[in-house]
C-alpha positions as CSV (number, residue, x, y, z in Angstrom):
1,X,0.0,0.0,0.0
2,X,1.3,3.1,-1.0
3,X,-0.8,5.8,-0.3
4,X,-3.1,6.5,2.0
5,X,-5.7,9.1,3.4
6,X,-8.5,8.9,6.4
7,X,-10.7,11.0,8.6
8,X,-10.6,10.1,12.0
9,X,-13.5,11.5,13.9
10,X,-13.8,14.3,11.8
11,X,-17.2,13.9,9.8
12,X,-20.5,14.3,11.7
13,X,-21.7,10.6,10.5
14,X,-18.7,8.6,10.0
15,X,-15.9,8.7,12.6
16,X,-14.0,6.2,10.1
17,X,-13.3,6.9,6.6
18,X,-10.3,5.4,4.5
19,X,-9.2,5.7,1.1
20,X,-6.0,3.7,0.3
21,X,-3.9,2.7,-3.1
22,X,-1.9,-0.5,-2.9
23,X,1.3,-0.2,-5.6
24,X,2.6,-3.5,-6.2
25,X,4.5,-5.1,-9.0
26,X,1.8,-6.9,-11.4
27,X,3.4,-10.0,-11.3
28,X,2.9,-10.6,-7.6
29,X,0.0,-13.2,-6.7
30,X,-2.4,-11.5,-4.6
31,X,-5.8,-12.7,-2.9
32,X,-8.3,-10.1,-3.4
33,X,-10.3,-8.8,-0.7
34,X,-12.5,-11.6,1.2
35,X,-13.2,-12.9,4.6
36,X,-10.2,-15.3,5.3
37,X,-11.4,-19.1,5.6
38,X,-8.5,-19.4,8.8
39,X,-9.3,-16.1,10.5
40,X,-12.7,-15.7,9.9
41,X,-13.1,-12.4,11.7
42,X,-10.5,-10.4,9.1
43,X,-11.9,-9.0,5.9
44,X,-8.9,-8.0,3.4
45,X,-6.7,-8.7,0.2
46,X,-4.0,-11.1,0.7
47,X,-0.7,-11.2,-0.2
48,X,0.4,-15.2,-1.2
49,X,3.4,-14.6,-1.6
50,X,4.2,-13.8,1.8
51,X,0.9,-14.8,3.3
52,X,0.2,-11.1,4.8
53,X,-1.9,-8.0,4.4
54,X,-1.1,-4.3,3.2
55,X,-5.1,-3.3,4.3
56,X,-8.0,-5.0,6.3
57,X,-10.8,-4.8,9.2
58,X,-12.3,-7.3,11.6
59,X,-16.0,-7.7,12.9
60,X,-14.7,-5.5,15.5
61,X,-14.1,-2.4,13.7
62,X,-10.5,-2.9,14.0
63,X,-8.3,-2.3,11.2
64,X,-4.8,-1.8,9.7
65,X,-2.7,-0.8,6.9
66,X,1.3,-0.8,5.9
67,X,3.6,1.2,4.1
68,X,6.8,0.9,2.9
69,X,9.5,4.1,3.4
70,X,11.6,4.8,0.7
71,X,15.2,6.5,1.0
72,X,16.1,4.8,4.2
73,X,15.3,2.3,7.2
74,X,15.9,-1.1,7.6
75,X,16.4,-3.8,5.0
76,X,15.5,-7.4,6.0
77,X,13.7,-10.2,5.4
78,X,10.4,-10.5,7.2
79,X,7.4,-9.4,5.4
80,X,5.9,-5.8,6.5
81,X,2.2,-7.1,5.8
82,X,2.1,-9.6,8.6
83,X,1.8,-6.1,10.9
84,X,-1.5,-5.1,9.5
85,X,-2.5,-9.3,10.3
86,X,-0.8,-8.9,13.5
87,X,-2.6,-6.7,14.5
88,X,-6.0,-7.6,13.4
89,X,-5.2,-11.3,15.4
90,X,-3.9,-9.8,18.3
91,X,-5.7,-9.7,22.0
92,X,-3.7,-7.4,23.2
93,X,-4.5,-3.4,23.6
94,X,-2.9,-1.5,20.9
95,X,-0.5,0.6,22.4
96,X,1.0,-3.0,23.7
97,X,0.8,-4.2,19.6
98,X,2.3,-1.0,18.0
99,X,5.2,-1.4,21.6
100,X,6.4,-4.8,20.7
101,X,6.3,-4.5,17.0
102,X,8.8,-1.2,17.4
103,X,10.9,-3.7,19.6
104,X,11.4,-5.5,16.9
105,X,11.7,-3.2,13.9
106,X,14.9,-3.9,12.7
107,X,13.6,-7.2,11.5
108,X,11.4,-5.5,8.5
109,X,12.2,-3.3,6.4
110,X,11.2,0.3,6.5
111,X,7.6,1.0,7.5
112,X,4.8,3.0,8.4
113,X,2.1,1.2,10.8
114,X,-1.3,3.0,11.0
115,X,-3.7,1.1,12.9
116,X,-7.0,1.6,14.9
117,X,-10.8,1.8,14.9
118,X,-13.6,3.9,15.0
119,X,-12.3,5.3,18.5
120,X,-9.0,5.3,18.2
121,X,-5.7,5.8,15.9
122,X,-2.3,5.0,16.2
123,X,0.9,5.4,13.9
124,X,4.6,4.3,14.2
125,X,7.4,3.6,11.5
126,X,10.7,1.7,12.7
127,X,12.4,4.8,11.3
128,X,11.4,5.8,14.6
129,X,10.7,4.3,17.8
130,X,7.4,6.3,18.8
131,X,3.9,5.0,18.9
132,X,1.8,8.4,18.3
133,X,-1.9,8.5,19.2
134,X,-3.6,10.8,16.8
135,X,-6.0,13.5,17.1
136,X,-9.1,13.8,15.5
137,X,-8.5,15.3,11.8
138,X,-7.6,14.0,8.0
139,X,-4.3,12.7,7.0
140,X,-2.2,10.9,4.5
141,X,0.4,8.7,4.5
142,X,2.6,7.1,1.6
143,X,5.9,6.3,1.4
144,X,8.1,8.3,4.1
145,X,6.3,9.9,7.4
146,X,2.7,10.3,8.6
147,X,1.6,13.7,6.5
148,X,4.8,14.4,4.8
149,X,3.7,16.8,1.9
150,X,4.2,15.2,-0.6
151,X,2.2,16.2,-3.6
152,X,0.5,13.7,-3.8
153,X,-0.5,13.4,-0.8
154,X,-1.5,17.0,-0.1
155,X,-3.7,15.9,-3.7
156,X,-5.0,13.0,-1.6
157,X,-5.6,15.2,1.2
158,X,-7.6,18.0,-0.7
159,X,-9.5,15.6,-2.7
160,X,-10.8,13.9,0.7
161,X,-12.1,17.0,2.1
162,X,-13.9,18.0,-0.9
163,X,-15.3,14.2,-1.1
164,X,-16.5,14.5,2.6
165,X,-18.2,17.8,2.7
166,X,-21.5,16.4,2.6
167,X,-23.8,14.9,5.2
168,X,-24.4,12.1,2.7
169,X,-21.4,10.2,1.1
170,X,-21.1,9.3,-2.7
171,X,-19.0,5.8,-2.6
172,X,-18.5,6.1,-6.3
173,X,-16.6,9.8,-5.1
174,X,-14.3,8.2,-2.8
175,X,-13.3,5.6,-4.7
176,X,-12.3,8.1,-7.3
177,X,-10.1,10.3,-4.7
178,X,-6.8,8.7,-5.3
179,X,-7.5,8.3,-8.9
180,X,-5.8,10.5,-10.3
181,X,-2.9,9.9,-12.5
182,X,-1.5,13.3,-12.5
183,X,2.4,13.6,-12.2
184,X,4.4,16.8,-10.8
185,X,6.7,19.1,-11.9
186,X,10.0,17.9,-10.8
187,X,10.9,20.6,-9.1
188,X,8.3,19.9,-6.6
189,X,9.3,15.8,-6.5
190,X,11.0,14.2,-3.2
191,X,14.3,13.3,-4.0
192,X,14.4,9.5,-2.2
193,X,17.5,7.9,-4.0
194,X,15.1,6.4,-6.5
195,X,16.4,9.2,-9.6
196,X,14.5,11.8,-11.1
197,X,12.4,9.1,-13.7
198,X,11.3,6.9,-11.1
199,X,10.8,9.6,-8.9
200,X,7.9,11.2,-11.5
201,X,6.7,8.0,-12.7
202,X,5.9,7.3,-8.6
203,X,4.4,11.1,-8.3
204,X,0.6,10.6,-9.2
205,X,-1.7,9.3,-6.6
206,X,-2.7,6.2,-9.5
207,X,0.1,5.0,-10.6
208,X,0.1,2.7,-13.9
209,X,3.9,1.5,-14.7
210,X,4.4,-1.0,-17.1
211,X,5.3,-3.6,-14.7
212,X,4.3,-2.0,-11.5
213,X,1.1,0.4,-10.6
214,X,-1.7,0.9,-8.4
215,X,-3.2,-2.6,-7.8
216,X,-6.4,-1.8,-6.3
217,X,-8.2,1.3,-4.2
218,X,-9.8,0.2,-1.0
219,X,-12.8,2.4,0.6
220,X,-13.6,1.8,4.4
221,X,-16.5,3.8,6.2
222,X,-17.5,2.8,10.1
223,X,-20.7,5.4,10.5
224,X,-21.8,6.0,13.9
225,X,-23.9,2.7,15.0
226,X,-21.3,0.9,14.1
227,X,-22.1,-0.1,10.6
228,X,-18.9,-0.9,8.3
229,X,-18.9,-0.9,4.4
230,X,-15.7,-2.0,2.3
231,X,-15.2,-1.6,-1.3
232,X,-12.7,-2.9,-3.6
233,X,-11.6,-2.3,-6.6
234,X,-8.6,-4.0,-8.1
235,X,-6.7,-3.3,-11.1
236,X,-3.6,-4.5,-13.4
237,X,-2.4,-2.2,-15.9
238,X,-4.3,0.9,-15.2
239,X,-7.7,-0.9,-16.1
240,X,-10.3,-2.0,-13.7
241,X,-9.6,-6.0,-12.6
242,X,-12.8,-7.8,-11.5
243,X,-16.1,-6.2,-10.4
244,X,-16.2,-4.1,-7.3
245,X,-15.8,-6.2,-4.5
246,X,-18.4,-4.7,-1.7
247,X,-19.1,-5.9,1.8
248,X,-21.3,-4.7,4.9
249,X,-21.9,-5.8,8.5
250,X,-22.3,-4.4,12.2
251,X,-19.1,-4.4,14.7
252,X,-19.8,-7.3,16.5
């Protein structure tokens, strides 16, 4: 997953609202988003190559989504998307989750954790050793820290707030928020040790590469009572992949 932006607590009717792009290479098998048949009580894509997660939620309103960081941290060997399924299986509180997984960040390479519910939301990245609780308020995360302005993010960001103004929600609006396939003058680009090219091939919110894009857009809403919807969307090549995948149920 490589970009991300939420409202926590910041809309009158829906405490919980996430739009997130996954950017993978196309040639990575991938599980799209279901109800897993051995943990029954998460709801997300699947990784099957590593077995993991970059984005999914429980029956109890919990849920979770990984980054990688670019231009620095840690390079090892265990996969980054068993922290989203970590933390969905975990019975732990979630200050003790996002604790022991900074304990052992050295053993992934670089990431962003963002994690919560409804009622709460917490962020670290093992390229430093903080667990932050975060305020009510809209944000965006992609590839280096929580809210970094990147332009595509502060895109992301502004696209959000015009796609939540309203007391009623268009679904077909948020999916579209991190549609766009705009790139940036490179003046304005990061400069991550990736080279200029990569750098504005990376630069729009959808990214379609020739062997690596956005792979789907995922859409989570927890309203008020409790009520959670999550939409799908996958992709390969730029072009929709599938039908809409859409699911609803009350936090158990």
């Amino acid at each position: 997953m490589c970009l991300v932006t939420l409202a926590f607590q910041h809309h009158p009717r829906y405490p919980l609202i996430v739009v997130a792009n996954r950017d993978e290479f196309y040639d990575r098998p991938t599980q799209p988003a279901e109800f897993w048949a051995d943990s029954p009580s998460i709801l997300a894509g699947r990784d099957l190559e590593a077995g993991g997660t970059w984005f999914g939620v429980d029956r109890n309103g919990n849920w979770a989504t990984v980054t990688n960081t670019r231009g620095g941290g840690y390079y090892a060997d265990k996969s980054r998307g068993g922290l989203p399924t970590g933390f969905l299986l975990s019975d732990g509180g979630s200050k003790d989750y996002f604790d022991e997984v900074l304990d052992d960040g050295e053993l992934y390479s670089g990431f962003n954790l963002l994690a919560g519910s409804a009622h709460e939301l917490l962020y670290c990245t093992n390229a430093r050793g903080r667990t932050q609780h975060l305020n009510p308020g809209i944000y965006t995360l992609s590839n280096d820290a929580l809210d970094t302005p990147w332009p595509k993010s502060e895109l992301a960001r502004a696209r959000l707030g015009m796609a939540i103004e309203g007391d009623v929600l268009d679904r077909e609006a948020l999916l579209a928020v991190l549609g766009s396939r705009q790139t940036f003058p490179d003046h304005l680009l990061p400069d991550t040790g990736l080279g200029i090219e990569m750098e504005r091939s990376l630069s729009s919110p959808f990214i379609d590469g020739p062997s690596y894009g956005t792979r789907c857009t995922t859409v989570l809403l927890i309203d008020n009572k409790g009520r959670v919807e999550f939409a799908e969307q996958n992709f390969k090549r730029g072009k929709p992949l599938g039908e809409l995948r859409q699911y609803q149920f009350s936090v158990a």
